[in-house]
N, CA, C and O of each residue as an XYZ file, in Angstrom:
392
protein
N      16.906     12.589      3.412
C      17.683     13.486      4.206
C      17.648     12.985      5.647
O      16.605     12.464      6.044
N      18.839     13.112      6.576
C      18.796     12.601      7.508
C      19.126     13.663      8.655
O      20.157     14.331      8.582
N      18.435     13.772      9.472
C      19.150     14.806     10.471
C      19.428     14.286     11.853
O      18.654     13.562     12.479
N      20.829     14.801     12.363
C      21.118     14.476     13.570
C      21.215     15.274     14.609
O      22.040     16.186     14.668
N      20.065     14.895     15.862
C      19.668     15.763     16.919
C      19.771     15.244     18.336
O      19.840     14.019     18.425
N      19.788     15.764     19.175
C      20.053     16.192     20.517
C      19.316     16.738     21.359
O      19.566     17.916     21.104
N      18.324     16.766     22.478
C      18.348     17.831     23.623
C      19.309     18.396     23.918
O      20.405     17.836     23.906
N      19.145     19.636     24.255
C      19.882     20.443     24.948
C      19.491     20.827     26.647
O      19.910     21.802     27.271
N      18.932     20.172     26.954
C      17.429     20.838     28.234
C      18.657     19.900     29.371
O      19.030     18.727     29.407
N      18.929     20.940     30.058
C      19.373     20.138     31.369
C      18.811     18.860     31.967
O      19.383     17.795     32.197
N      17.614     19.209     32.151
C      16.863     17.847     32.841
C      15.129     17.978     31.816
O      14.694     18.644     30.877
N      14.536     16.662     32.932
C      13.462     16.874     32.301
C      12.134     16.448     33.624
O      12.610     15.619     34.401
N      10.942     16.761     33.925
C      10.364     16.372     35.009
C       9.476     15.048     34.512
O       9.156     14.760     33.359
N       9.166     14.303     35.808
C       9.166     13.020     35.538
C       7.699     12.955     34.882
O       6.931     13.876     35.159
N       7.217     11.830     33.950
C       6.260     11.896     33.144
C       5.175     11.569     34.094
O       4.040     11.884     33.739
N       5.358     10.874     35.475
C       4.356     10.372     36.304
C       3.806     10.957     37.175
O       2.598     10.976     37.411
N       5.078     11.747     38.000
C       5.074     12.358     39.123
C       5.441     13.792     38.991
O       5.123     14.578     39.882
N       6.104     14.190     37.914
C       6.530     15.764     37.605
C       7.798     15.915     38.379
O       8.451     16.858     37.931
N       8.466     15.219     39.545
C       9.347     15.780     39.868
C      10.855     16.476     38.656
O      11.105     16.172     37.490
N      11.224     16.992     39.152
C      12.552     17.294     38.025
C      13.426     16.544     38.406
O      13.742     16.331     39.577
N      13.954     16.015     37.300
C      15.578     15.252     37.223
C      16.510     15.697     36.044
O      16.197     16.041     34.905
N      17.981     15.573     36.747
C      18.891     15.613     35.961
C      19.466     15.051     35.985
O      20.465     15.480     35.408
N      19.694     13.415     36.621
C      20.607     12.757     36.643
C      20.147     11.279     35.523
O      19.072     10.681     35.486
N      21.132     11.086     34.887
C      20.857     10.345     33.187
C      20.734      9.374     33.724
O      21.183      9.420     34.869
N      20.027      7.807     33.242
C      20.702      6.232     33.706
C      20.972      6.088     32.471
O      21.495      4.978     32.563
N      21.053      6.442     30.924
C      21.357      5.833     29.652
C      20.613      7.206     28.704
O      19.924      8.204     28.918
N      21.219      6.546     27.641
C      21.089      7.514     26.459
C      20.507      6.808     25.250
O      21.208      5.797     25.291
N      19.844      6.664     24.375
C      19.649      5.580     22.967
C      18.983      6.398     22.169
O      18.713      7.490     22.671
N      18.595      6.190     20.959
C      18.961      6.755     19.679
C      17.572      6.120     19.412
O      17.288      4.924     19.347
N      16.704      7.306     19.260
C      15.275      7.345     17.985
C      15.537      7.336     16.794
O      16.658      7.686     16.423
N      14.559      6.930     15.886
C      14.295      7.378     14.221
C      12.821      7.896     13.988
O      11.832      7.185     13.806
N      12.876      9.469     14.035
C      11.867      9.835     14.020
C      11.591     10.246     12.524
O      12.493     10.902     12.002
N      10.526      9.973     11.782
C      10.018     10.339     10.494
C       9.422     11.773     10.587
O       8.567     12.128     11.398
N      10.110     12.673      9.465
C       9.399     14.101      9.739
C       8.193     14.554      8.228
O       7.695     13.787      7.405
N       8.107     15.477      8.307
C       7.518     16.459      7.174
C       8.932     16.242      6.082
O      10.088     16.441      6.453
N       8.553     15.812      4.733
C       9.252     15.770      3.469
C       9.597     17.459      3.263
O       8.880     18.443      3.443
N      11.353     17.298      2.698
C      11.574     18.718      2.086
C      12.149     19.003      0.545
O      13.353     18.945      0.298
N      11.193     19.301     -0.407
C      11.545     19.518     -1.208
C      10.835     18.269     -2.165
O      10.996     18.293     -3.386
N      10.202     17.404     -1.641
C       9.359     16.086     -1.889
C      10.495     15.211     -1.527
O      10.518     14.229     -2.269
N      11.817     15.219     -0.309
C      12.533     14.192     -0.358
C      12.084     14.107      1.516
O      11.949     15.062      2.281
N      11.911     12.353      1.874
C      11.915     11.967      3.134
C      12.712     12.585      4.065
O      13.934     12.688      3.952
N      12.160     12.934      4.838
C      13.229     12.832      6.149
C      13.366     12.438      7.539
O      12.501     12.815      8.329
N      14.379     11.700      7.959
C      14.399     11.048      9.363
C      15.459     12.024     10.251
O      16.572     12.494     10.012
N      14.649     12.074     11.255
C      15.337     12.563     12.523
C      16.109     11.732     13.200
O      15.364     10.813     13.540
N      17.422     11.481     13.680
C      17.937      9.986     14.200
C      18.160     11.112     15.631
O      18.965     12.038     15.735
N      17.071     10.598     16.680
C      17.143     11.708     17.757
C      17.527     11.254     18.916
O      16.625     10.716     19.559
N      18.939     11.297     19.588
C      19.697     10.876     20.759
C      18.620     11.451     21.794
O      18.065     12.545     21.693
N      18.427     10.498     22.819
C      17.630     10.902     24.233
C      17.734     10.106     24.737
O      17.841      8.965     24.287
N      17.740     10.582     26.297
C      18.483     10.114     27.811
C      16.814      9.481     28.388
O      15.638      9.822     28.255
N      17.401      8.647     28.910
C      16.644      8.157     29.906
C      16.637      8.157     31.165
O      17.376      7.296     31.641
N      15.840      9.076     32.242
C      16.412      9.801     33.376
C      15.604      8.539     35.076
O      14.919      7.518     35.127
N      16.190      9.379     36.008
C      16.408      8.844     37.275
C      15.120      9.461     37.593
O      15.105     10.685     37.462
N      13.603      8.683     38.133
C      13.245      9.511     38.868
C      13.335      9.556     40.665
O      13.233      8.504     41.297
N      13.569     11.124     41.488
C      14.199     10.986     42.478
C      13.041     10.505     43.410
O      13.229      9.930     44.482
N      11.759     10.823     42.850
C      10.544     10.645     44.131
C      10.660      8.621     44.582
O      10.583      7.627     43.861
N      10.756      8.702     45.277
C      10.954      7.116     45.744
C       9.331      6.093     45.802
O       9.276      4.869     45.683
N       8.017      7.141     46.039
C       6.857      6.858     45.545
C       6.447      6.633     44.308
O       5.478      5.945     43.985
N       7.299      7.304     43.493
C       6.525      7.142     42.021
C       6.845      6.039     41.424
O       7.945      5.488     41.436
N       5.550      5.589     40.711
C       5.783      4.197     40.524
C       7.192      3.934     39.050
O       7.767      2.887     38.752
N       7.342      5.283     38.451
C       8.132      5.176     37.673
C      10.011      5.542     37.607
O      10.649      6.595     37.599
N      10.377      4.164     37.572
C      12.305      4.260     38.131
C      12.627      5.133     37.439
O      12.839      6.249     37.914
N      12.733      4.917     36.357
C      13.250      5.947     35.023
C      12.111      6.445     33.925
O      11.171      5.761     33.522
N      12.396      7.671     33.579
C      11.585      8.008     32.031
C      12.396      8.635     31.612
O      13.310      9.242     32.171
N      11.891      8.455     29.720
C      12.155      9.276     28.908
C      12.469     10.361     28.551
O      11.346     10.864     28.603
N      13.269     11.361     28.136
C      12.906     12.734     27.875
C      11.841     12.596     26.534
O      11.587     11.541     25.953
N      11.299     13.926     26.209
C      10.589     13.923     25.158
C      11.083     15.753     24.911
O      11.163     16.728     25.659
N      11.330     15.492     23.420
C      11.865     16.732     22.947
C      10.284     17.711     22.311
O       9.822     17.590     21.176
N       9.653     18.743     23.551
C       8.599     19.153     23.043
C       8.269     19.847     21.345
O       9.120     20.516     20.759
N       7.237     19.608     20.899
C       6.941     19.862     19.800
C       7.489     19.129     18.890
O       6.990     19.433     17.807
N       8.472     18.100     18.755
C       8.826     16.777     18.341
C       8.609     15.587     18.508
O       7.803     14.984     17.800
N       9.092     15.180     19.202
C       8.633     13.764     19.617
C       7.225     13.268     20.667
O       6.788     14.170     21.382
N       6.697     12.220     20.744
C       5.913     11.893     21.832
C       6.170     10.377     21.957
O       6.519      9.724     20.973
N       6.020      9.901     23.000
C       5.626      8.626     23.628
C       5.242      7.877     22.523
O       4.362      8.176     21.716
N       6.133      6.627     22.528
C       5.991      5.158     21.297
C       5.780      5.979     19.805
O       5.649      5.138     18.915
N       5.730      6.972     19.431
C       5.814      7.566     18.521
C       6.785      7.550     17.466
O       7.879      7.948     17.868
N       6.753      7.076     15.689
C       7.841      7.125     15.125
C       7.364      8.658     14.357
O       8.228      9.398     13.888
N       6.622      8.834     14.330
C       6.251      9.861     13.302
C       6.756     11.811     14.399
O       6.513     11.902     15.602
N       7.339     12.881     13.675
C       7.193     13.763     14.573
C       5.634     14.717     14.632
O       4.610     14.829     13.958
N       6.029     15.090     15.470
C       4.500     15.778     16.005
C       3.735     16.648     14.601
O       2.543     16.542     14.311
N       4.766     17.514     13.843
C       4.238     18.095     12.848
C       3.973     17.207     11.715
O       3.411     17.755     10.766
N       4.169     16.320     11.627
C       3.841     15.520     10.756
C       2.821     14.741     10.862
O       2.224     14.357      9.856
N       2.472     14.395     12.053
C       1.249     13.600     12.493
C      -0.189     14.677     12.401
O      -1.347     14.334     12.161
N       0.419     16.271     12.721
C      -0.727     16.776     12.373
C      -1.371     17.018     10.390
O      -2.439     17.109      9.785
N       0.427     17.023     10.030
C      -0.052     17.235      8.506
C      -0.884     15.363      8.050
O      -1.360     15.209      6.925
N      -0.898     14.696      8.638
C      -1.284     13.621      8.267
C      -2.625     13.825      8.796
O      -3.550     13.621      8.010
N      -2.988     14.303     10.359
C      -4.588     14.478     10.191
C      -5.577     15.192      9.477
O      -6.790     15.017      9.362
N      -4.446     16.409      8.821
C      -5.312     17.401      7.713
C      -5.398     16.527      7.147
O      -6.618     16.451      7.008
N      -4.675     15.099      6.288
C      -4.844     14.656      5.190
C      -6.264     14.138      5.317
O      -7.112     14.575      4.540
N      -6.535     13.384      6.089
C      -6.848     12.276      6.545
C      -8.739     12.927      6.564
O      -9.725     12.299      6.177
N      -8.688     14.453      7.198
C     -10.118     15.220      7.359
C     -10.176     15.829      5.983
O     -10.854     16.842      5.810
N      -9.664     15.407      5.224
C     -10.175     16.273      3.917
C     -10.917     15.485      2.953
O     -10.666     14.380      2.473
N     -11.952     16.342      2.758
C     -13.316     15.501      1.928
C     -13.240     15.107      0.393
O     -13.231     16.072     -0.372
N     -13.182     13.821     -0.193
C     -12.544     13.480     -1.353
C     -14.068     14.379     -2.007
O     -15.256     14.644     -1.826
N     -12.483     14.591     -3.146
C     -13.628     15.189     -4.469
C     -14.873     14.388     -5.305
O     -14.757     13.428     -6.067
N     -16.174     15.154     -4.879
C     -17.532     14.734     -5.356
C     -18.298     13.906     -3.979
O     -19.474     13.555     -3.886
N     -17.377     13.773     -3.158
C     -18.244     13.009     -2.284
C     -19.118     14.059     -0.687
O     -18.590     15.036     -0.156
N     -19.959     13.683     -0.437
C     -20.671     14.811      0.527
C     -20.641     13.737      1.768
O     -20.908     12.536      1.737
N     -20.087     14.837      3.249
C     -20.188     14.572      3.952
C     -21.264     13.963      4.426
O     -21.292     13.581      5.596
């Protein structure tokens, strides 16, 4: 299953400095892997802007948006899925003792 998504968030504040921006320099296209539905895969193909930051100190020209509770930084996997993967991951195989 494939889903196609968007921000909606006017702007976003800068990841370095916090200032807010709304002015875009580009737009490009994620593939984010989510939580399976129904036992079938699914990818998020998630459009996001890459913004202006205005502070002239911060060492960063442009950043990312990040769509909260979805996506994060170099991340293919989404956020809920990375946590259902750490339940996997802390659960104690059968017969064996911590």
């Amino acid at each position: 299953m494939t889903v196609f998504a968007r921000s909606s968030a006017t702007g976003q504040p800068c990841r370095v400095c916090t200032v807010w921006s709304e002015r875009v320099h580009s737009r490009y296209v994620r593939r984010v892997s989510d939580e399976p539905v129904g036992g079938q895969p699914v990818t998020i193909v998630l459009t996001v802007r890459r913004f202006y930051c205005h502070n002239a100190a911060c060492a960063a020209a442009t950043f990312v948006e990040q769509v909260e509770g979805l996506s994060r930084r170099h991340r293919r996997r989404s956020v809920p899925l990375l946590a259902t993967l750490a339940q996997v991951g802390l659960v104690p195989r059968q017969g064996k003792a911590l």
